[in-house]
KEDO-679510 format. One line per 8 residues: number of its first residue (from 1); for each residue z, x, y of C-alpha. Coordinates in nm, 3 decimals. Example, Ala and Ser with C-alpha at 12.3 -4.5 7.8 and 13.67 -1.06 7.14 Angstrom:
# KEDO-679510
1	0.780 1.230 -0.450 ~ 0.714 1.367 -0.106
END
This chain:
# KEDO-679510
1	1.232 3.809 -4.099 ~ 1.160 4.053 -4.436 ~ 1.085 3.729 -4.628 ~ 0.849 3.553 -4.366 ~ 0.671 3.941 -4.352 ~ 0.650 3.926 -4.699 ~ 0.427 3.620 -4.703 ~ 0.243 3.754 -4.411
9	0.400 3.431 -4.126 ~ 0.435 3.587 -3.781 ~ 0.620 3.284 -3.717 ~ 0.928 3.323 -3.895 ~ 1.132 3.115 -3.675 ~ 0.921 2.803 -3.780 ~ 0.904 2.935 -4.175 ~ 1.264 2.889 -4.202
17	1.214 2.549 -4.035 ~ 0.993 2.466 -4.301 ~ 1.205 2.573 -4.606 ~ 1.498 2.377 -4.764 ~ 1.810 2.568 -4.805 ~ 1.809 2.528 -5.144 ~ 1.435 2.696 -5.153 ~ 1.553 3.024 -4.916
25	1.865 3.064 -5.110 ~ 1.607 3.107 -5.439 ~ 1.392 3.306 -5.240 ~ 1.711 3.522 -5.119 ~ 1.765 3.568 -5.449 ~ 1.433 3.642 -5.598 ~ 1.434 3.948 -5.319 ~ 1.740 4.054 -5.419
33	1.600 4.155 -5.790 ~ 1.272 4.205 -5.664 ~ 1.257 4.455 -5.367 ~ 1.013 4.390 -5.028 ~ 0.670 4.585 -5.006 ~ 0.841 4.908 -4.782 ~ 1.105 4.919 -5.040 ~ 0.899 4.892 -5.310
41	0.662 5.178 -5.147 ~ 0.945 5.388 -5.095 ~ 1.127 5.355 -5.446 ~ 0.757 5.439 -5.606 ~ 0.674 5.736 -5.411 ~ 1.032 5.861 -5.452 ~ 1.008 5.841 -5.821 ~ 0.655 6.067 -5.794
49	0.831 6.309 -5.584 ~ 1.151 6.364 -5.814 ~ 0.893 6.368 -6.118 ~ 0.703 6.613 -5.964 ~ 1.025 6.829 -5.870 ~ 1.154 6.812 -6.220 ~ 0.827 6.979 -6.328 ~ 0.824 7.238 -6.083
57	1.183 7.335 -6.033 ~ 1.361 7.174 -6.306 ~ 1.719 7.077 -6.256 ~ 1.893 6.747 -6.208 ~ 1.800 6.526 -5.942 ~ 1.863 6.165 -5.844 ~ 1.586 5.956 -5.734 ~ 1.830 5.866 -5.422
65	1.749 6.239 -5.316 ~ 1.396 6.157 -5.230 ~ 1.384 5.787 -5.091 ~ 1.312 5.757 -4.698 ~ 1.503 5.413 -4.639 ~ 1.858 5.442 -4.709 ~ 1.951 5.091 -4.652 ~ 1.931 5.026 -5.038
73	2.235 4.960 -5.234 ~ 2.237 4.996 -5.602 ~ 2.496 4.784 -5.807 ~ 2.506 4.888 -6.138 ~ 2.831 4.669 -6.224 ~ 2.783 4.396 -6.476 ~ 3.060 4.068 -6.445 ~ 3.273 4.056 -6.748
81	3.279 3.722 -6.919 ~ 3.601 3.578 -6.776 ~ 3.423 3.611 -6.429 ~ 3.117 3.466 -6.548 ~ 3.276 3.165 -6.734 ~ 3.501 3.133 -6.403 ~ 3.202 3.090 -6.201 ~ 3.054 2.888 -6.421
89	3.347 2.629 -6.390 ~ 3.194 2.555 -6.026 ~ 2.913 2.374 -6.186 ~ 2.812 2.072 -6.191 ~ 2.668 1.869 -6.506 ~ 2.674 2.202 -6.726 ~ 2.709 2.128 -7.093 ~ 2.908 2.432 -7.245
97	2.738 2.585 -7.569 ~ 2.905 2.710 -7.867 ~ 2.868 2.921 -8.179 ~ 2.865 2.644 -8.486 ~ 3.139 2.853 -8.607 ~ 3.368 2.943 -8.282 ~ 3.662 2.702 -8.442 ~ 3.718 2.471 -8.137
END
């Protein structure tokens, strides 16, 4: 319902009729880097806030302190390169590229 908001459909039922799966699941994750308008809002206006308390007050603060919606996870964990290259292995038609110099 978020994405079909985001493109302004009230119709959402019909949107996702209208979309391959292929074309949500890029959408899905296009909005999962990019966050919707009200998060987007909120995020903003919670950076002014904390910028503006750090001028007043000083101290430490975390922007998490000033947003509204608290539905927002952040994951700040980065895959190490065994679990990339062992999802990698699930695809398809990939042609593995390596250093001229790797020895293999």
């Amino acid at each position: 319902m978020r994405l079909a908001r985001e493109f302004g459909r009230p119709d959402w039922r019909r949107m996702l009729d209208e979309i391959s799966a292929s074309e949500y699941s890029d959408w899905t994750d296009h909005f999962s880097k990019v966050p919707f308008t009200p998060q987007l809002i909120d995020a903003e206006f919670a950076a002014l806030q904390q910028t503006v308390f750090q001028t007043m007050f000083g101290g430490d603060t975390e922007l998490t302190d000033f947003m509204l919606l608290t539905d927002i996870e952040s994951d700040d964990s980065e895959m190490s390169d065994e679990a990339i290259q062992l999802a990698s292995e699930g695809i398809s038609g990939g042609v593995r590229y390596e250093p001229a110099n790797s020895g293999s």
